[in-house]
N, C-alpha and C positions, 0 to 999 in steps of 0.2 A: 471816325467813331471807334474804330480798333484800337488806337491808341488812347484814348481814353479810357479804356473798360481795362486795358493793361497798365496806365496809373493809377486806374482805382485799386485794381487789386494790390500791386507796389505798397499802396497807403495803408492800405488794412494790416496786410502783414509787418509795417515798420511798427504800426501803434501795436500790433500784438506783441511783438519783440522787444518793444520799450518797454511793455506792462511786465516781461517776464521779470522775474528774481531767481537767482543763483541759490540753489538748495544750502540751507545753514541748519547741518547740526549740532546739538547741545548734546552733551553727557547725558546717559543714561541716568533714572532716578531710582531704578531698580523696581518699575512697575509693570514690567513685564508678564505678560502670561502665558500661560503652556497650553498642549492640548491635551499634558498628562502630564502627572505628577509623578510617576516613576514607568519608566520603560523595562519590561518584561522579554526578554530576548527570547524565551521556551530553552528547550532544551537542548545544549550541545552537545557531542562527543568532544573527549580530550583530545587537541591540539587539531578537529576541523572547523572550519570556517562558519560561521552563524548566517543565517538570513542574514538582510539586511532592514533594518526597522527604522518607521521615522515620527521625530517629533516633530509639532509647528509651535511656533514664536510667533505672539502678536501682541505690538507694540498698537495698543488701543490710543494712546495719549494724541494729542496733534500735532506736535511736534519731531521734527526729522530727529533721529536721535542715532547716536554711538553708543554700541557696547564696547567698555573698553577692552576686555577679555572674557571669551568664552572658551574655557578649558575642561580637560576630564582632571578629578581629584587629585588623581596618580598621576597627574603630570605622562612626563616622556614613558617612565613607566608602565602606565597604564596597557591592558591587552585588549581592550577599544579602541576604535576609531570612528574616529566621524567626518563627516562630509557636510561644510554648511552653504548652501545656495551656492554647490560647484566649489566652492573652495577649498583646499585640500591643508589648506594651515601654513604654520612655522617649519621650515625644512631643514631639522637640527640635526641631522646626519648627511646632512651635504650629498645627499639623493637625486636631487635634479628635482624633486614634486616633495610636495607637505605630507607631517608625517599622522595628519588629521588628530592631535594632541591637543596643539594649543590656537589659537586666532586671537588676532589683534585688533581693535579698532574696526568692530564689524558693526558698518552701517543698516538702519533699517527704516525707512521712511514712515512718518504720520498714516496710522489705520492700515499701517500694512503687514506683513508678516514673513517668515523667513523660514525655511526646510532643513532640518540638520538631520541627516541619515546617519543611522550609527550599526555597525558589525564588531564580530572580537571573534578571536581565535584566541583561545585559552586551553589550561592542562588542567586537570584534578590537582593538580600540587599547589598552582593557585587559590584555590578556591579554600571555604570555610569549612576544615577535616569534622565538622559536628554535623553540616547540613551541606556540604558540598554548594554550593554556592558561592559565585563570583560577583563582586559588587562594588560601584564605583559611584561616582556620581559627576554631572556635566554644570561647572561653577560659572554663572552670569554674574559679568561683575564684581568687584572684591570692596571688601571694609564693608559700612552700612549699605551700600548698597546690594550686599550678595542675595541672588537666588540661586538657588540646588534643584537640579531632576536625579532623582538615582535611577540606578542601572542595575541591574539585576538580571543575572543568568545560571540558571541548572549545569553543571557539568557532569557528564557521565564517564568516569574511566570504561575503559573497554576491550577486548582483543580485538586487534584485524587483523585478518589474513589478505592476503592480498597475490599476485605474482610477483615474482623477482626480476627484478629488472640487472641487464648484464650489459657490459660498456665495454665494447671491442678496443682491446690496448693498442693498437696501432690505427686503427683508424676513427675511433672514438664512436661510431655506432651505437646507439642505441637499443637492443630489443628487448622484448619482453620475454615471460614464462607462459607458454601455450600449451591447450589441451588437444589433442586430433582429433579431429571432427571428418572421417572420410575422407576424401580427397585433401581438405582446409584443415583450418586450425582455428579455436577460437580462446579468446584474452581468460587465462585460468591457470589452476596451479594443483599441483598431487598435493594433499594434505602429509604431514610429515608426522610421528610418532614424537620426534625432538625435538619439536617447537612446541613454545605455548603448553606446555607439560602434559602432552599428546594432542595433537588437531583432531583424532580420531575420536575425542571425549568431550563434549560440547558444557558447560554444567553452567548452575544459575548464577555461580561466584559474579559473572561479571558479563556483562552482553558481550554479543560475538559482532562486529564489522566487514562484511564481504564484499572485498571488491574482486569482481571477476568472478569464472566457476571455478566452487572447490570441488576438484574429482577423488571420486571415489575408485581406487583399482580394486582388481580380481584380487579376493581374495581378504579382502580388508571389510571394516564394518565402521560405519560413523554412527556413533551412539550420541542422540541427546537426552540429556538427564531433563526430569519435569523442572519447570521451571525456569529453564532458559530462554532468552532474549537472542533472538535472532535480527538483524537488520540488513540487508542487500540493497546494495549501491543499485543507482542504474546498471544494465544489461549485465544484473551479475545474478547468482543463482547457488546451485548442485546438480551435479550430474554422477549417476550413480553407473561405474562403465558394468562391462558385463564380469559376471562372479562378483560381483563388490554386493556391499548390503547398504541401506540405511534403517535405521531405528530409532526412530522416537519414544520416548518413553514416559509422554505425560500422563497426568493424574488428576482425578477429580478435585477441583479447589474446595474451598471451607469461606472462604472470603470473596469480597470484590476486586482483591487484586489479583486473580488468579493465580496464587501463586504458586499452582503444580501445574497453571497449563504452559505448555512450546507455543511462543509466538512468534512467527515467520513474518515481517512486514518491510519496505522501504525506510529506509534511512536519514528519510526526512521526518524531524520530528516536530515541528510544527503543526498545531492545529488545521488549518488550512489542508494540510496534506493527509490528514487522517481516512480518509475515504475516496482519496485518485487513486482510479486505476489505473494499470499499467507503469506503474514505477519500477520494477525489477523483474528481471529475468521470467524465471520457474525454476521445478523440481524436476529433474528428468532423470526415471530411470528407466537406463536405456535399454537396449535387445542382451539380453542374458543377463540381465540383474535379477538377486537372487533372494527370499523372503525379508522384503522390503516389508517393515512394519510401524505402522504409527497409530499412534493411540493420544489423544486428549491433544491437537495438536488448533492453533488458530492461525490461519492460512489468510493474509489480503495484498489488493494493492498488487498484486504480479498480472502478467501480461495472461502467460496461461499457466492452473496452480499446479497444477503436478501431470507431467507427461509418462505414460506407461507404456513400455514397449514403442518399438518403431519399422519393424518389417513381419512380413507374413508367418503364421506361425509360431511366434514368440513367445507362444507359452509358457517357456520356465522365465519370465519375464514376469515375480507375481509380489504382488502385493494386499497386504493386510491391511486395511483401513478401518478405526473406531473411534468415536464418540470426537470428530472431527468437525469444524466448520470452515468454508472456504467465500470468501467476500470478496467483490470488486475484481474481477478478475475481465482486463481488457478484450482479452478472447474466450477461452474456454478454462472452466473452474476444474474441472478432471478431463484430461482428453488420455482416453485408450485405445492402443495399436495393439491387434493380436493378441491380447493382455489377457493376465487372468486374477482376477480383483473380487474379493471376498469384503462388504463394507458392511459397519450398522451402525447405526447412530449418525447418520453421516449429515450436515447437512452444507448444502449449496446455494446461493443466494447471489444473483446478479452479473451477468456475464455475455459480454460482447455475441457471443454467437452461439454457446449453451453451457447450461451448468456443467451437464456430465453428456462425454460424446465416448462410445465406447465402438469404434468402428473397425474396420476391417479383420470381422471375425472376431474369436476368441472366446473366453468364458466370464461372465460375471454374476455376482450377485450381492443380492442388497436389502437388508432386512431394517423394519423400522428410519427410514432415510427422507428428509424431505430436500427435494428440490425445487426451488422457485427461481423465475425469471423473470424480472420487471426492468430490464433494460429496455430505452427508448429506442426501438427497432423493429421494423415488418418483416425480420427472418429470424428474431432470437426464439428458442426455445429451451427449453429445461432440459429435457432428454432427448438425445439423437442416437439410435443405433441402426448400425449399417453392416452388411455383411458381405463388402469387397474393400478393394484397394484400386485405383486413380495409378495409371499408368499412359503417361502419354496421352490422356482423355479416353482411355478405355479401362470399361470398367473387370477387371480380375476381378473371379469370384474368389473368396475364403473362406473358412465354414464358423459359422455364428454358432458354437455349440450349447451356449446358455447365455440366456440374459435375463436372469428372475429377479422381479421386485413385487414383494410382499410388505405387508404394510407400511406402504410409503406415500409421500405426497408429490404431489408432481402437479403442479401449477405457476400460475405467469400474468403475463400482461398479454400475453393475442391468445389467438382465436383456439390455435392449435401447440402445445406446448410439449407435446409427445409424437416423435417423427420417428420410424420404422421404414428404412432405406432398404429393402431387400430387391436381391438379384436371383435370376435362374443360375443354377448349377452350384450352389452351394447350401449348405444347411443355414436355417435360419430355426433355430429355437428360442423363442419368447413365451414366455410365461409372467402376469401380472394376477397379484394373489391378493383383495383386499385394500385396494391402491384408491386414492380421490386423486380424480386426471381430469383438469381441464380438455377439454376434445370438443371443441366448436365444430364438427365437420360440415355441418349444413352449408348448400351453395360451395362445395369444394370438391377439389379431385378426388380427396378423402371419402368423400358420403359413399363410395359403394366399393372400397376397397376392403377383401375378407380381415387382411392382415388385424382389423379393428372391430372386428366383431365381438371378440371379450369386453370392449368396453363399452359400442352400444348399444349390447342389449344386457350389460353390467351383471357380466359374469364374474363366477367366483369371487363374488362380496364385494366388485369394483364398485365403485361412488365418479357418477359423471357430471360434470359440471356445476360442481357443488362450493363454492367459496368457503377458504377452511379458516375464515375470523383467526389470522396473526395476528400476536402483541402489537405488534409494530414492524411491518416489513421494512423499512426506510431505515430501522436501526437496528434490523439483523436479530430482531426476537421472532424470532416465529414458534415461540411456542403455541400450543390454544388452551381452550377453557370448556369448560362441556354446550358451552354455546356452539360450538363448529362440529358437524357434520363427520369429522374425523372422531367426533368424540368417542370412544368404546366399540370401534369401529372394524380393529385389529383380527387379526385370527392368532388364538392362543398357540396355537401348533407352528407359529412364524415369532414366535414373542421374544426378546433380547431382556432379558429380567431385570435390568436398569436402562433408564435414559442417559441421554447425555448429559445430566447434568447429578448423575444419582442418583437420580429418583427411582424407586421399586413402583414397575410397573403390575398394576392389576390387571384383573382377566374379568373382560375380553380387556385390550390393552386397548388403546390410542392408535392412531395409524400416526406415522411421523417420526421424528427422532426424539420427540418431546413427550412425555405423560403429562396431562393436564394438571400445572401447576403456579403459582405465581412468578412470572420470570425474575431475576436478581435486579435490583435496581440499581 
């Protein structure tokens, strides 16, 4: 019987293997279709490397069919490349691999379809000197049967700073340009007065590229002019050492493109990455840096946005913050150490573990400022201040000499969004003057700690758990409208006489960084 049931099967599979036929294809008719009719690569810097983007090919007819050439316009020329279904092309410089140009005789079966990924590495010298624009196009096909997809990419000329790299003449070694970090060293570089027609002068001619930290020494100042473009590579940044300065120096815009504010953001410029955090470094300035000032500055996309001071006591560690926003920041949107930070108009929006942490002592304050926190987390908050330092799991006190916020906003996504870290044996001065503060305390450790007694029993003009109706928190408007609770809310005798965006602020004012206005669209 076994033997039987093993020449049935024998039979079956001989008739299925007689029925098969040997795949026969005909020449393409040139009815191909795309799943786009020009590919948009976004925007590059001169001479780095583009995502990588992809079209599909589908060959609808029923027929197995051959393209007989699928090439870019510019031929070998061309500063694209493409990848089709793994193929890497014609290898006309005798490379050992294709130089993804041109293909030959590229098969594609009845109803089926085929992946060509395409990248470029281009210069501003290529590109269209009217519109800066790099352009080609990928030919299916020649004679009557050709189809065209173009290609299309932004090019951006730029500076980059970068560290310098040194190559040991005898033993051919590799190292890098490092910055000392304590005991270590980390991947960075002293900015130079005779490069770049001073590093120490950032201006809007032309975006800045940073790979690695550019330091700032004793004694020196980085000035950026409004209007400049800033972009940092991954774990790359500013580090402002002690005696150095930074300054920003933007300015209120007139247009949608802002084109008096400092934008600080990641280097990827791809849609897609418009809004990841954690793409670059931060701003650190460090213990004895010296009136640190910024003004009109847009801050996203860093791990944490601007670090201030970093051991006990660091007071002449200060800085001036105004009419600033800071977005997307993987961990904290301002984190201060010992610091001493003067801010208005400030505002903070979305951060791994708080907008603004002003801890281990120090002095601050902060007039008209909102901070909000809507990251998806059971421990973020908006505002943390703490009045020790973490040593070896024990807590050193340090003295908290000011921590005032006057009309300001300070809310979130939980329950509790304003956290008050104090310890015995050190000062802790808090004052909140007019402030709407999310403060769910009920059923918490909270509900009977004094520290919080200004706000509930919403002393001094404070507003408690009142929803402050933003534009659009998801896209970084938080202005309001006399609908929200912040509305005229302010105390005149705390009033910054413009917002952040201009605006002349009335009396009684607004709580917030915003006067109630329509946000720019």
């Amino acid at each position: 019987m076994r033997s039987i049931v093993i020449l049935f099967i024998i039979s079956i599979l001989m008739v299925l293997s007689s029925c098969r036929k040997d795949f026969v294809f005909e020449p393409s008719k040139g009815n191909l279709e795309f799943s786009k009719d020009t590919v948009y690569l976004d925007t590059v810097f001169t001479n780095v490397g583009s995502s990588t983007y992809m079209l599909k090919v589908y060959n609808r007819s029923n027929a197995d069919i051959t393209i007989s050439k699928i090439q870019l316009g510019k031929g070998n020329l061309s500063k694209y490349r493409m990848m089709i279904d793994g193929m890497e092309g014609i290898d006309e410089d005798n490379s050992g691999h294709g130089d993804g140009k041109i293909f030959n005789n590229v098969e594609l079966l009845a109803k089926d379809s085929l992946y060509i990924f395409v990248e470029t590495t281009t210069d501003v010298a290529s590109a269209n000197p009217t519109d800066f624009l790099y352009t080609d196009q990928i030919k299916f096909d020649e004679g009557s049967n050709l189809q065209t997809v173009e290609l299309v990419t932004l090019i951006q000329d730029a500076v980059f700073l970068y560290p310098q790299k040194f190559v040991d003449a005898t033993t051919n070694a590799i190292t890098y340009e490092s910055l000392p970090l304590g005991e270590d060293a980390i991947y960075g570089f002293i900015l130079d007065h005779n490069d770049h027609n001073d590093e120490y002068v950032w201006t809007k001619n032309k975006p800045y590229v940073i790979y690695g930290y550019a330091g700032i020494p004793d004694g020196e100042t980085l000035n950026v002019e409004a209007g400049a473009r800033i972009y940092f590579h991954a774990n790359s940044g500013i580090i402002v050492g002690s005696g150095g300065s930074l300054k920003i120096n933007g300015a209120v815009s007139n247009t949608d493109a802002l084109e008096n504010e400092v934008i600080f953001e990641g280097d990827r410029l791809e849609p897609e990455y418009s809004d990841v955090p954690g793409q670059w470094g931060l701003i650190w300035m460090s213990q004895g840096s010296v009136n640190n000032q910024i003004n009109h500055l847009t801050l996203k996309n860093a791990t944490v946005g601007i670090l201030v001071g970093d051991v006990e006591n660091s007071t002449n560690t200060t800085l001036k913050i105004d009419n600033t926003q800071i977005y997307n920041t993987s961990n904290v949107g301002i984190l201060a150490r010992s610091a001493k930070i003067e801010g208005t108009n400030l505002v903070i929006n979305s951060a791994g573990q708080a907008s603004i942490a002003c801890t281990e002592g120090g002095s601050y304050s902060f007039k008209h400022c909102t901070f909000n926190n809507d990251w998806s987390s059971s421990k973020q908050m908006a505002v943390l201040i703490s009045n020790y330092k973490t040593v070896d799991n024990v807590a050193i006190p340090v003295n908290l000499n000011q921590a005032e916020f006057s009309n300001c906003i300070i809310y979130g996504s939980n329950q509790i969004e304003l956290f008050l870290d104090k310890v015995d044996g050190a000062s802790f001065q808090s004052q909140f003057n007019n402030c709407l503060i999310k403060f769910n305390d009920s059923g918490t450790v909270l509900a009977t700690n004094p520290l919080y007694d200004f706000i509930r029993n919403q002393q001094n003009g404070n507003i408690k758990n009142k929803t402050p109706n933003f534009f659009n928190k998801n896209q970084n408007k938080l202005n309001i409208d006399p609908s929200s609770p912040a509305f005229a809310k302010g105390d005149a005798q705390y009033i910054v006489p413009f917002d952040i965006l201009g605006v002349a602020r009335t009396t009684p004012p607004d709580m917030g960084a915003y006067q109630n206005a329509p946000f720019p669209e």
